[in-house]
PyMOL Python script that loads the backbone (N, CA, C, O; Angstrom):
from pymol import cmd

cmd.read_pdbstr("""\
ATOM      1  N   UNK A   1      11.781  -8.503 -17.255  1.00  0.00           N
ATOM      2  CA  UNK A   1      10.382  -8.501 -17.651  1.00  0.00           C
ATOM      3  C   UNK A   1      10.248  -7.777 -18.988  1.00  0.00           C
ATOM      4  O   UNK A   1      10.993  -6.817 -19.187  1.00  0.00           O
ATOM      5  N   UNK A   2       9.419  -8.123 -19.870  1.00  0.00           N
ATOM      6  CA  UNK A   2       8.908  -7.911 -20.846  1.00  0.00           C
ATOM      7  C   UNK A   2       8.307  -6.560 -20.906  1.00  0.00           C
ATOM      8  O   UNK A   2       7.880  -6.021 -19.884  1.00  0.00           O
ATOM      9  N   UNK A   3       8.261  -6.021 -22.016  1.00  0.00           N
ATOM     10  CA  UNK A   3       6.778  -4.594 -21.934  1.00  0.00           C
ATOM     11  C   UNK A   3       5.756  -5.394 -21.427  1.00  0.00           C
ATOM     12  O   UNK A   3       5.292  -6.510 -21.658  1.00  0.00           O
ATOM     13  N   UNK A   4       5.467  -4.072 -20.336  1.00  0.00           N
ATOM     14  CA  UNK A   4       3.866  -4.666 -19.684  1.00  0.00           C
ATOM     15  C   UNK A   4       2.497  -4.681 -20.405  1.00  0.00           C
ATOM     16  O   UNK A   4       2.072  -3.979 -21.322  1.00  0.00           O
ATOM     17  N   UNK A   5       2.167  -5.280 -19.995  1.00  0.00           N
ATOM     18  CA  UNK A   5       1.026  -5.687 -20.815  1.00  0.00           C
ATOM     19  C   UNK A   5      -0.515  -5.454 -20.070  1.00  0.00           C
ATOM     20  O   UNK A   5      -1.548  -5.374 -20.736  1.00  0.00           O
ATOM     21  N   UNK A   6      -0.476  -5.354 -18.478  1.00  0.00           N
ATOM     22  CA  UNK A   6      -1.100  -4.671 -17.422  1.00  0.00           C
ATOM     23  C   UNK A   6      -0.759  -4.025 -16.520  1.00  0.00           C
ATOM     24  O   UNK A   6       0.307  -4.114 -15.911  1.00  0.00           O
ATOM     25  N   UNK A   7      -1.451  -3.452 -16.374  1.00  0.00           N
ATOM     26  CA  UNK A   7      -1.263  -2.824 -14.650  1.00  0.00           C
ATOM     27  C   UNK A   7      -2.438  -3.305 -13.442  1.00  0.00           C
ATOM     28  O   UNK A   7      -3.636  -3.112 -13.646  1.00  0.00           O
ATOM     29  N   UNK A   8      -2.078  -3.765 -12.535  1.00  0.00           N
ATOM     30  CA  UNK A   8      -3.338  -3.835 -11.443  1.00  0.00           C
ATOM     31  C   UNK A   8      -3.228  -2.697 -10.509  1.00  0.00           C
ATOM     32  O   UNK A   8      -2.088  -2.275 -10.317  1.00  0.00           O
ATOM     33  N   UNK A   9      -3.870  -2.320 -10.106  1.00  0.00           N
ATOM     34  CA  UNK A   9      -4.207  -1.084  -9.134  1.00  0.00           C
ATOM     35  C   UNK A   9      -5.239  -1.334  -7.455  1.00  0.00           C
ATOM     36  O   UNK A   9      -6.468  -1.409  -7.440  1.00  0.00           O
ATOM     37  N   UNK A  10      -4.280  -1.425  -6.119  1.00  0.00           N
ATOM     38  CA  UNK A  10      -4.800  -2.419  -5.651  1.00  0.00           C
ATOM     39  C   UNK A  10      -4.956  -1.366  -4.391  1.00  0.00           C
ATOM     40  O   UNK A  10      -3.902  -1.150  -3.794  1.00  0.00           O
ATOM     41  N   UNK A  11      -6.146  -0.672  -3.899  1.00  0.00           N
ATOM     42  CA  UNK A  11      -6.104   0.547  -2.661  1.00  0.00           C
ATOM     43  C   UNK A  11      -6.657  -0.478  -1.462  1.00  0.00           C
ATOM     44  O   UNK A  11      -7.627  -1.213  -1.280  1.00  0.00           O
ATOM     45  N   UNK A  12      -4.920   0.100  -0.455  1.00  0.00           N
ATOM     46  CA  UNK A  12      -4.998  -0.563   1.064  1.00  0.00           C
ATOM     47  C   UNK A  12      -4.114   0.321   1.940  1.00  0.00           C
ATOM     48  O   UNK A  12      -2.994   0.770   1.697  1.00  0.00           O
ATOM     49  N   UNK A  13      -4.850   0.456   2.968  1.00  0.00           N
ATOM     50  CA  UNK A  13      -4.309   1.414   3.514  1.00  0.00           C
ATOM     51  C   UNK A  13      -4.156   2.795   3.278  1.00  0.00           C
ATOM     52  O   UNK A  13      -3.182   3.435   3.674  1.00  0.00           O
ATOM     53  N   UNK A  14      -5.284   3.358   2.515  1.00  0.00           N
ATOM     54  CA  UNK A  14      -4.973   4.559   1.722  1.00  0.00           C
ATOM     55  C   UNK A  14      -3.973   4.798   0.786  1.00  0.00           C
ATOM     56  O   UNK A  14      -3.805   5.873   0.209  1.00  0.00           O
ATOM     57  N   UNK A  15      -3.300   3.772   0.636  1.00  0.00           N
ATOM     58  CA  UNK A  15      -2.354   3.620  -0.816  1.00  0.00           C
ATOM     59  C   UNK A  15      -3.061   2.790  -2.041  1.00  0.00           C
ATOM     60  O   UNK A  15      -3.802   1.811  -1.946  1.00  0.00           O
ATOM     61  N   UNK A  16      -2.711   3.322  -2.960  1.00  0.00           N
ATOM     62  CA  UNK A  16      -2.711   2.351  -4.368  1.00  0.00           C
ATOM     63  C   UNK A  16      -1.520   1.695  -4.372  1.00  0.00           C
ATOM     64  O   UNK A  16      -0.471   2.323  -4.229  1.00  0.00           O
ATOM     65  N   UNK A  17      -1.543   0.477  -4.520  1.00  0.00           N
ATOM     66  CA  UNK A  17      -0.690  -0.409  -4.453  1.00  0.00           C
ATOM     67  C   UNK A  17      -0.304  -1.095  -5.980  1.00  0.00           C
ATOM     68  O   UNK A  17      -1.198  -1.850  -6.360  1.00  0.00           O
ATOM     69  N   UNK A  18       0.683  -0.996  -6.787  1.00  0.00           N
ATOM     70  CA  UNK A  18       0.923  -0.761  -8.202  1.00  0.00           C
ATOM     71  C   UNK A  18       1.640  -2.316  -8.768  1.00  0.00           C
ATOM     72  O   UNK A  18       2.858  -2.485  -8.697  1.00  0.00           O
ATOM     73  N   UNK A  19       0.599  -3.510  -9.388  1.00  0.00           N
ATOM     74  CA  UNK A  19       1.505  -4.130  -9.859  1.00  0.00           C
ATOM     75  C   UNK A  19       1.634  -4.096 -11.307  1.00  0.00           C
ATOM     76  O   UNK A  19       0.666  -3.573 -11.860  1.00  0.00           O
ATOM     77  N   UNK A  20       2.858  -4.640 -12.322  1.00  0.00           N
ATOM     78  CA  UNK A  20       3.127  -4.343 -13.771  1.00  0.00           C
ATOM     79  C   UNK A  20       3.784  -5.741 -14.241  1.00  0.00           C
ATOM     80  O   UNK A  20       4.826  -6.358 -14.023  1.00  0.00           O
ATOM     81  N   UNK A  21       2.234  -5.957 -15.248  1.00  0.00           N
ATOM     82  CA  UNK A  21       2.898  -7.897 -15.259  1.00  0.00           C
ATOM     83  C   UNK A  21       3.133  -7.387 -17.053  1.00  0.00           C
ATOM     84  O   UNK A  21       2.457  -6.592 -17.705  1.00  0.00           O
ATOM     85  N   UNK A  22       4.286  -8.153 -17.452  1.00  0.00           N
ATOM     86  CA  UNK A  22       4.455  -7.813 -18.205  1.00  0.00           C
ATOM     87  C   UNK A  22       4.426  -9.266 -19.575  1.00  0.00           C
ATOM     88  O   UNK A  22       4.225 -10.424 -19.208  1.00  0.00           O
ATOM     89  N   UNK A  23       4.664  -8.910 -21.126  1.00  0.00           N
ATOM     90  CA  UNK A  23       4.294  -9.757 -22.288  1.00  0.00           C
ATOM     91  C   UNK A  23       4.842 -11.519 -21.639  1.00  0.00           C
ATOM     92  O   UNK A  23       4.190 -12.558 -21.741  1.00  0.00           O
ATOM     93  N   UNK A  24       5.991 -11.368 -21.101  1.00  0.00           N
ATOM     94  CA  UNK A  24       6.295 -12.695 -20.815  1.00  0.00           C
ATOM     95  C   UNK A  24       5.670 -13.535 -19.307  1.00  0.00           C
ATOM     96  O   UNK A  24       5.990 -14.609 -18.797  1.00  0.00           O
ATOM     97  N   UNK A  25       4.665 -12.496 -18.920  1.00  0.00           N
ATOM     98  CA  UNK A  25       4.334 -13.168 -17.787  1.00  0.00           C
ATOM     99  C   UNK A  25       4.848 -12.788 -16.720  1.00  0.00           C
ATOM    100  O   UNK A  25       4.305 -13.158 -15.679  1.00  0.00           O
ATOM    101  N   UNK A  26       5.728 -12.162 -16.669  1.00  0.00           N
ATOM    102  CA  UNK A  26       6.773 -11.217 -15.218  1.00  0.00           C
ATOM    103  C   UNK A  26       5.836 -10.368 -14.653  1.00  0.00           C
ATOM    104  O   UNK A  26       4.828  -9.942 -15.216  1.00  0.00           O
ATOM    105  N   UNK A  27       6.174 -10.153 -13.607  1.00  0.00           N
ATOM    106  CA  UNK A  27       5.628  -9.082 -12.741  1.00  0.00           C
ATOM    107  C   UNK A  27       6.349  -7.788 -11.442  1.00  0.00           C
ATOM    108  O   UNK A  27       6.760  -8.314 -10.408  1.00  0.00           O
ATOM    109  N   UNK A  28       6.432  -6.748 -11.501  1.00  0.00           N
ATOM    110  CA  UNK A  28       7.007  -6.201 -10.824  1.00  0.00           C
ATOM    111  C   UNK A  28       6.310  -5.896  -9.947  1.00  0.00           C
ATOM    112  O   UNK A  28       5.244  -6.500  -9.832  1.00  0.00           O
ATOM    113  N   UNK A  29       6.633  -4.921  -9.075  1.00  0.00           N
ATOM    114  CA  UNK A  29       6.290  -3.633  -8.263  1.00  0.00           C
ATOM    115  C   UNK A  29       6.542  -2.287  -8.919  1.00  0.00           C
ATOM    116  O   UNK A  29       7.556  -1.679  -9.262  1.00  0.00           O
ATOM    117  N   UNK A  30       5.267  -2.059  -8.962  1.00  0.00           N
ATOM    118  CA  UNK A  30       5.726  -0.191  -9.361  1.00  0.00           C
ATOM    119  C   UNK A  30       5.385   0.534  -8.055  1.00  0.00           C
ATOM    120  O   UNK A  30       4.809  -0.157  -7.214  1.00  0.00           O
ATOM    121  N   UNK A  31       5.669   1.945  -7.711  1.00  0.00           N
ATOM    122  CA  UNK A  31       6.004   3.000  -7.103  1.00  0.00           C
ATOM    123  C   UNK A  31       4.382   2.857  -6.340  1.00  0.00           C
ATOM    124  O   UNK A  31       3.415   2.858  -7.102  1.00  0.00           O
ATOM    125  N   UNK A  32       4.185   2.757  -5.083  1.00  0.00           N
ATOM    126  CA  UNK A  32       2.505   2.575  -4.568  1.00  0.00           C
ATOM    127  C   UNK A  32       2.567   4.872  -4.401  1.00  0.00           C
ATOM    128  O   UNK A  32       3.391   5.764  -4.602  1.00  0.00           O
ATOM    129  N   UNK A  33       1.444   4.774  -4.036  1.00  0.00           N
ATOM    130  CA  UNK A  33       0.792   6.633  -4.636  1.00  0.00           C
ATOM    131  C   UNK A  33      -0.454   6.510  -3.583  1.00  0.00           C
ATOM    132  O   UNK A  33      -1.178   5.535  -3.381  1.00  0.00           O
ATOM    133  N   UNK A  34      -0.480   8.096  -2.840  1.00  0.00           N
ATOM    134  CA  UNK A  34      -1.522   7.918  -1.847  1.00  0.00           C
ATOM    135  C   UNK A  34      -2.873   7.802  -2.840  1.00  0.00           C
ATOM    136  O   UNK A  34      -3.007   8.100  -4.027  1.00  0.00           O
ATOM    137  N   UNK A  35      -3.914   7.186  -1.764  1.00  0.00           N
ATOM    138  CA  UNK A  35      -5.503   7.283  -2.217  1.00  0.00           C
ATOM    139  C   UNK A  35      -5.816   8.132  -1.874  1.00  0.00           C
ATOM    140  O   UNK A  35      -6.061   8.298  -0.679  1.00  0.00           O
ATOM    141  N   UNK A  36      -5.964   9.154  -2.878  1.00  0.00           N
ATOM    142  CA  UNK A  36      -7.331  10.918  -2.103  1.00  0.00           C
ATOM    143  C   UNK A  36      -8.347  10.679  -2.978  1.00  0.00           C
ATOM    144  O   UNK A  36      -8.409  10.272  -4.138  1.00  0.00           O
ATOM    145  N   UNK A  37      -9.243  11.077  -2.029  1.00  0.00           N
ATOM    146  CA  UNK A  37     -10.408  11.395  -2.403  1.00  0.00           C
ATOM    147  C   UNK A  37     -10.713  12.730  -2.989  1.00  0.00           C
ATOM    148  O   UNK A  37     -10.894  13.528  -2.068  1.00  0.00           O
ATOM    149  N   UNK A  38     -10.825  13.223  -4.023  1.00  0.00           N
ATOM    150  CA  UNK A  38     -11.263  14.455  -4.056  1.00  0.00           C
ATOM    151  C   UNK A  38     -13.062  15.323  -4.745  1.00  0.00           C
ATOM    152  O   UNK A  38     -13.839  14.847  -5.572  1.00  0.00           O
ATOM    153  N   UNK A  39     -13.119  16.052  -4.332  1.00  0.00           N
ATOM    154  CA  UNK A  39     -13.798  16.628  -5.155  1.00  0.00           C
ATOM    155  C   UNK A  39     -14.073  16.676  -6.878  1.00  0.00           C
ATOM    156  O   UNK A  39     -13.590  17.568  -7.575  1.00  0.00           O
ATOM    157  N   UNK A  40     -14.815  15.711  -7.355  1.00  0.00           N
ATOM    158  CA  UNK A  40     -14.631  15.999  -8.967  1.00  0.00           C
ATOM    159  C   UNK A  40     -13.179  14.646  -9.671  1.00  0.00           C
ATOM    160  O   UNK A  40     -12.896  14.300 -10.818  1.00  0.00           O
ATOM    161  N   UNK A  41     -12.607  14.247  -8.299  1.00  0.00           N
ATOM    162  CA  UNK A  41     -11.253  13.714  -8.907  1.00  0.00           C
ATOM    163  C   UNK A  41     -12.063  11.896  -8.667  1.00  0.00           C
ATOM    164  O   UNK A  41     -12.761  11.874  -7.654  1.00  0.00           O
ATOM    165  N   UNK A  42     -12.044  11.228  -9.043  1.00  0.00           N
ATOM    166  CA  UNK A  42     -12.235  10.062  -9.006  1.00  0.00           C
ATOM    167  C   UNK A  42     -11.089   8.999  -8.516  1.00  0.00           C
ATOM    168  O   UNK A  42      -9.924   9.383  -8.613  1.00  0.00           O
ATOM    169  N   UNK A  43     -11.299   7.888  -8.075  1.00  0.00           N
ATOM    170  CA  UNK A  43     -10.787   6.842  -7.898  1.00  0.00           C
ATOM    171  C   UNK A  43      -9.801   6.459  -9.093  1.00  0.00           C
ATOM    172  O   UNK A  43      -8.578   6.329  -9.122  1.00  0.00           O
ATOM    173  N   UNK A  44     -11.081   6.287 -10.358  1.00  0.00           N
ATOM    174  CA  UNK A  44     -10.746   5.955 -11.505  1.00  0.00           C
ATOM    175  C   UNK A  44      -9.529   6.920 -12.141  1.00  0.00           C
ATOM    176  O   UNK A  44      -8.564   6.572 -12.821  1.00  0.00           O
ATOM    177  N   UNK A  45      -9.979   8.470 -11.605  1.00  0.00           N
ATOM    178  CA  UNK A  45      -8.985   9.509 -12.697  1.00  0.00           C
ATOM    179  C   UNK A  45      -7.744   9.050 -12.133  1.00  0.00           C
ATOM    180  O   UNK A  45      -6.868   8.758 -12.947  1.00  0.00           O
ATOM    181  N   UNK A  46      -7.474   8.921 -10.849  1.00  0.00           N
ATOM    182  CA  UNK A  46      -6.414   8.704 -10.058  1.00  0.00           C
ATOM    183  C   UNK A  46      -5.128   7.741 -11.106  1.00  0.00           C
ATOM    184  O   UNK A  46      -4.153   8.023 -11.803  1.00  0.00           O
ATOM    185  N   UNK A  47      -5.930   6.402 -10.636  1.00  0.00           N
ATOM    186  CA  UNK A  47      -5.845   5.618 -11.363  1.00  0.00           C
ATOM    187  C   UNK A  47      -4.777   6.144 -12.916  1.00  0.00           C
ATOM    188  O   UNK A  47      -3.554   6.217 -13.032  1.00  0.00           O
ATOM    189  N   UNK A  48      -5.769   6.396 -13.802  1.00  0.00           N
ATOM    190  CA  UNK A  48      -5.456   6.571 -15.142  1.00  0.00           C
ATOM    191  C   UNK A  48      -4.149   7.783 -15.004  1.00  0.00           C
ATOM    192  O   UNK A  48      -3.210   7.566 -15.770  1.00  0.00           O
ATOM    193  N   UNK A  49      -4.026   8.929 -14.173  1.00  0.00           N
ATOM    194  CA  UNK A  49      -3.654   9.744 -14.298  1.00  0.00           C
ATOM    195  C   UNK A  49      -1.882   9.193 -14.065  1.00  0.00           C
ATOM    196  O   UNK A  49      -0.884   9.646 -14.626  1.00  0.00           O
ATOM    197  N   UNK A  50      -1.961   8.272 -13.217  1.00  0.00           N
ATOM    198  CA  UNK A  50      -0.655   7.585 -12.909  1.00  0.00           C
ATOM    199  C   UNK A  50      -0.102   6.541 -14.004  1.00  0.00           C
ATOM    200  O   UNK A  50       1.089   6.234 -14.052  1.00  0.00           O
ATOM    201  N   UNK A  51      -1.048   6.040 -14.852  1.00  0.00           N
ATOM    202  CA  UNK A  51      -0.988   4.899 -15.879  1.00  0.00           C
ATOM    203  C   UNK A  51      -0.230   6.067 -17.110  1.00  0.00           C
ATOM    204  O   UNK A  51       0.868   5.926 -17.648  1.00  0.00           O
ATOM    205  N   UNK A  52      -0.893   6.830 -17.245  1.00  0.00           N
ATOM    206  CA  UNK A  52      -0.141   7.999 -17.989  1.00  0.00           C
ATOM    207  C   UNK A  52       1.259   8.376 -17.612  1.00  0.00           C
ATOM    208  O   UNK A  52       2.018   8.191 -18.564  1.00  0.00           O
ATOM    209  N   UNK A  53       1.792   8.793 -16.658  1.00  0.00           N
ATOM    210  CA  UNK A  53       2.966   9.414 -15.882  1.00  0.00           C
ATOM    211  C   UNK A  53       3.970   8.059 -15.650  1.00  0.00           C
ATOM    212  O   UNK A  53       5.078   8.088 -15.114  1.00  0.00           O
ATOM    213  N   UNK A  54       3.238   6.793 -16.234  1.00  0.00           N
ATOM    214  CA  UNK A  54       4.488   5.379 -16.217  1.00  0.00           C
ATOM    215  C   UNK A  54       4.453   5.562 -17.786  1.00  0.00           C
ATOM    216  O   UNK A  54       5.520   5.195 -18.280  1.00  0.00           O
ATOM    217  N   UNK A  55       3.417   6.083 -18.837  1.00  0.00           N
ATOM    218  CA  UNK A  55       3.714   5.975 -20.732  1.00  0.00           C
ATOM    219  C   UNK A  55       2.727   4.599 -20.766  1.00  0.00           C
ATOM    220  O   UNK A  55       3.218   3.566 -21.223  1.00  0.00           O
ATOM    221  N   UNK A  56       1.419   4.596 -20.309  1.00  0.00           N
ATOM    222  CA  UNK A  56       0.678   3.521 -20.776  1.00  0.00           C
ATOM    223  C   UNK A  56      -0.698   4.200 -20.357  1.00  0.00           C
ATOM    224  O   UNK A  56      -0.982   4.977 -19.445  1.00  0.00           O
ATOM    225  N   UNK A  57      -1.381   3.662 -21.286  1.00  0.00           N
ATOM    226  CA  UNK A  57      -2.698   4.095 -21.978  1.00  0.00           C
ATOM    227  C   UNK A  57      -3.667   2.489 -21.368  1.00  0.00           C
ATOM    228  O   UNK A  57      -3.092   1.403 -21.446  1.00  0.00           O
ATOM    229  N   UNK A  58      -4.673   2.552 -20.976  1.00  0.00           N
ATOM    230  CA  UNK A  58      -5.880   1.702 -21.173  1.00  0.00           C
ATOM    231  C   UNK A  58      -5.870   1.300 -22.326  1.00  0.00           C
ATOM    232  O   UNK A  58      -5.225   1.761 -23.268  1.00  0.00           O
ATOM    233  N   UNK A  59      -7.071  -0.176 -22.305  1.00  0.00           N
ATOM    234  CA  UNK A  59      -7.172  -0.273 -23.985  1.00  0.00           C
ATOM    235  C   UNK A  59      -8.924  -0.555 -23.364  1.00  0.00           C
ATOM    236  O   UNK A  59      -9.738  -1.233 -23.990  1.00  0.00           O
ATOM    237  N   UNK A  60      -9.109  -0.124 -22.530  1.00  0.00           N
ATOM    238  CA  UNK A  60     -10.807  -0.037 -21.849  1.00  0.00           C
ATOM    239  C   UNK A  60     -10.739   0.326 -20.589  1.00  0.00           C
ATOM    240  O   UNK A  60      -9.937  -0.207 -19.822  1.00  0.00           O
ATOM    241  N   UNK A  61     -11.633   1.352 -20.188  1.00  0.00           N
ATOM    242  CA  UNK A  61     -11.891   1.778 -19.089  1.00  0.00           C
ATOM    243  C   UNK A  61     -12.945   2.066 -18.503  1.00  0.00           C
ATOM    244  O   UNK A  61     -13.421   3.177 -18.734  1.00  0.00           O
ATOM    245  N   UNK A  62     -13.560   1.260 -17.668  1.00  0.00           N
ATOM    246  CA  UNK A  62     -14.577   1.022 -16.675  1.00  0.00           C
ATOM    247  C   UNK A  62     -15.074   2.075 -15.767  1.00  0.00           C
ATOM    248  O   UNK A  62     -15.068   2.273 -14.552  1.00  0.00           O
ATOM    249  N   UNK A  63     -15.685   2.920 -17.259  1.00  0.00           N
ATOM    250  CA  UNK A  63     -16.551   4.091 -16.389  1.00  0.00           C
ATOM    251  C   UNK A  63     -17.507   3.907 -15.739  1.00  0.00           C
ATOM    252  O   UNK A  63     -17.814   4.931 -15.128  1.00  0.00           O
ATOM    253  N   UNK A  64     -18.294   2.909 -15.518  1.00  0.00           N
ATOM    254  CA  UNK A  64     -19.210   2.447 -14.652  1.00  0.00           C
ATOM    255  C   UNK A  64     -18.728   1.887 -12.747  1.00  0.00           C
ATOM    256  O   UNK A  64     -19.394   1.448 -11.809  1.00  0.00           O
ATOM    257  N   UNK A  65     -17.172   2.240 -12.955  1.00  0.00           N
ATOM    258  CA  UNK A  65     -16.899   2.038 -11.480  1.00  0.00           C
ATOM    259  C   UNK A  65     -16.305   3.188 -11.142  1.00  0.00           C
ATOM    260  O   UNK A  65     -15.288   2.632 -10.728  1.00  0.00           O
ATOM    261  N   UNK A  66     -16.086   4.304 -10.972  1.00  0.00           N
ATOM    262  CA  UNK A  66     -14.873   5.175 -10.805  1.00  0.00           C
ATOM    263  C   UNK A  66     -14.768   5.438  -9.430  1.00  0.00           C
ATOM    264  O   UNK A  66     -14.199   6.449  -9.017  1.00  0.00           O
ATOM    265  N   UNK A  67     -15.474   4.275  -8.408  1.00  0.00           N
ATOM    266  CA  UNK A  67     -14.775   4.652  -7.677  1.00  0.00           C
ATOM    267  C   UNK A  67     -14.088   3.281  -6.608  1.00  0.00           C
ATOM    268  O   UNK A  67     -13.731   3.364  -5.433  1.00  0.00           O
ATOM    269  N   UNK A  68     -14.081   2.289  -7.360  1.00  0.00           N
ATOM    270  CA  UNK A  68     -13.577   0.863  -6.746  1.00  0.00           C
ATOM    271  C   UNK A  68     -12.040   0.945  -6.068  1.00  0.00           C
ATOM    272  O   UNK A  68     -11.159   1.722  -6.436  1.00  0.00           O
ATOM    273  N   UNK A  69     -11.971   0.313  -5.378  1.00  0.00           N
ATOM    274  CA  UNK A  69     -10.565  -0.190  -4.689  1.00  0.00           C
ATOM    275  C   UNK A  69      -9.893  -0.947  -5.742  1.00  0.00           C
ATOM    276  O   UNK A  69      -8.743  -0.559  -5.948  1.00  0.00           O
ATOM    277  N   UNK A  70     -10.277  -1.881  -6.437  1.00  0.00           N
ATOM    278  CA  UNK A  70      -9.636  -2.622  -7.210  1.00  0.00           C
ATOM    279  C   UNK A  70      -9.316  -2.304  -8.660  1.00  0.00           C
ATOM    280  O   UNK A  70     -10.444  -2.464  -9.126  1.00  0.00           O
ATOM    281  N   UNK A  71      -8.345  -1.867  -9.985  1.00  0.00           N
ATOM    282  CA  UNK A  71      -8.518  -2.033 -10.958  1.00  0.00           C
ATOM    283  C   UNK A  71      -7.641  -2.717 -12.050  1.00  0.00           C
ATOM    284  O   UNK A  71      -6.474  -2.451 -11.762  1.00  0.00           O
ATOM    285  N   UNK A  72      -7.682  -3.367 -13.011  1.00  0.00           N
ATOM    286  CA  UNK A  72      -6.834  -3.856 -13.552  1.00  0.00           C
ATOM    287  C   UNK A  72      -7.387  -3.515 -14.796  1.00  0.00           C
ATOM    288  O   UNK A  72      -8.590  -3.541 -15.056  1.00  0.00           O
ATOM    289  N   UNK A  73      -6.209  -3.098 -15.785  1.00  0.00           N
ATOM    290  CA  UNK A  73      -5.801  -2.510 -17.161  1.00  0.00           C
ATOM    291  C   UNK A  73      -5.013  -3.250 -17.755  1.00  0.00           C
ATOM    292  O   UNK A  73      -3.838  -3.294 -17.389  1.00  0.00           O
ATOM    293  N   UNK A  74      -5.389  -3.873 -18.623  1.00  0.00           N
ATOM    294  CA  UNK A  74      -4.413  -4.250 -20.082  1.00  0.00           C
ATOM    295  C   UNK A  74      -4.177  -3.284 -20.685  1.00  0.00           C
ATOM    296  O   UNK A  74      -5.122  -2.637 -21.137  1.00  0.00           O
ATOM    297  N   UNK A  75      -2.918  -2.882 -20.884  1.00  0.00           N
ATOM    298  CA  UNK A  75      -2.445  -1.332 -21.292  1.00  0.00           C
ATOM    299  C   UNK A  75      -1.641  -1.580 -22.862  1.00  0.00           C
ATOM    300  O   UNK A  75      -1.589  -2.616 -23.524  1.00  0.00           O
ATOM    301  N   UNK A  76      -1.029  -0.162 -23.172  1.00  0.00           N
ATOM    302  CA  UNK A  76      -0.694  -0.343 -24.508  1.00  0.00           C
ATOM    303  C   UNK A  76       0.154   1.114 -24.383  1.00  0.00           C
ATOM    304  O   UNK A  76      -0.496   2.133 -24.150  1.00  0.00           O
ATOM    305  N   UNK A  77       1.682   1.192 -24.550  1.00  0.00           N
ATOM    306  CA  UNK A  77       2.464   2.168 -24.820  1.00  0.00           C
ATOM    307  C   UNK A  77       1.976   3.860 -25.366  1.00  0.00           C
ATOM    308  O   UNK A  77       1.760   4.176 -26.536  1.00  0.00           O
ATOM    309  N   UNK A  78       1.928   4.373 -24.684  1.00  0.00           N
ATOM    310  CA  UNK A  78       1.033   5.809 -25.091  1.00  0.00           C
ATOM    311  C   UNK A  78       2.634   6.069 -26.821  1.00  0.00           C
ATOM    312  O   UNK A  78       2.563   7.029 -27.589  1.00  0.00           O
TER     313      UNK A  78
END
""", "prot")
cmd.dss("prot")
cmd.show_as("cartoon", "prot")
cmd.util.cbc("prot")
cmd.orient("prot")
């Protein structure tokens, strides 16, 4: 697979469930990460905080949901 080009972010079962499709169209599995809820911590931070800790950045982020089950990022190499 190619550099990725998204990430989807998919919460079931109290997991985030991690896919990474990448420039040629490939797609992996990345590492799934529990869902907490926290105080002050968002869905969304969750999210981003893990997109960081793989070296990829958003190129928009949907502060109007922070707290959805579903997210998908077109990303860009921090």
């Amino acid at each position: 697979m190619n550099n990725v080009v998204r990430i989807d972010f998919h919460e079931r079962d109290q997991q985030w469930i991690v896919t990474l499709t990448g420039a040629d169209g490939g797609t992996r599995s990345g590492e799934p990460f529990p869902a907490f809820g926290g105080e002050g911590f968002s869905k969304l931070e969750q999210v981003i905080s893990r997109m960081k800790e793989l070296g990829y950045r958003p190129t928009r982020i949907p502060y109007n949901k922070p707290n959805a089950t579903r997210y998908i990022f077109e990303v860009e190499p921090i």
